[in-house]
C-alpha positions, 0 to 999 in steps of 0.5 A: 500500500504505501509503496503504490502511494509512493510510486503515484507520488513520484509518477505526479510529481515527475509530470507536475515538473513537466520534465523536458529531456532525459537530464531534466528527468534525472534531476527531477528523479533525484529530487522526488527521492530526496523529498522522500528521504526527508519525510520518512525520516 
């Protein structure tokens, strides 16, 4: 349940963003894991 709610975070965060080119989609990547990192913790 909580890995389905991650991954649908990180899916609508990855189009909010609106990523242009495969380096745009890498620092958007990096990012959402750091948000994550964050509030697990």
């Amino acid at each position: 349940m909580i890995r389905k709610l991650l991954l649908l975070l990180l899916l609508s965060t990855l189009f909010i963003s609106g990523c242009e080119c495969v380096s745009g989609f890498g620092r958007d990547m990096q990012k959402a894991g750091s948000w994550i990192e964050r509030n697990t913790s």
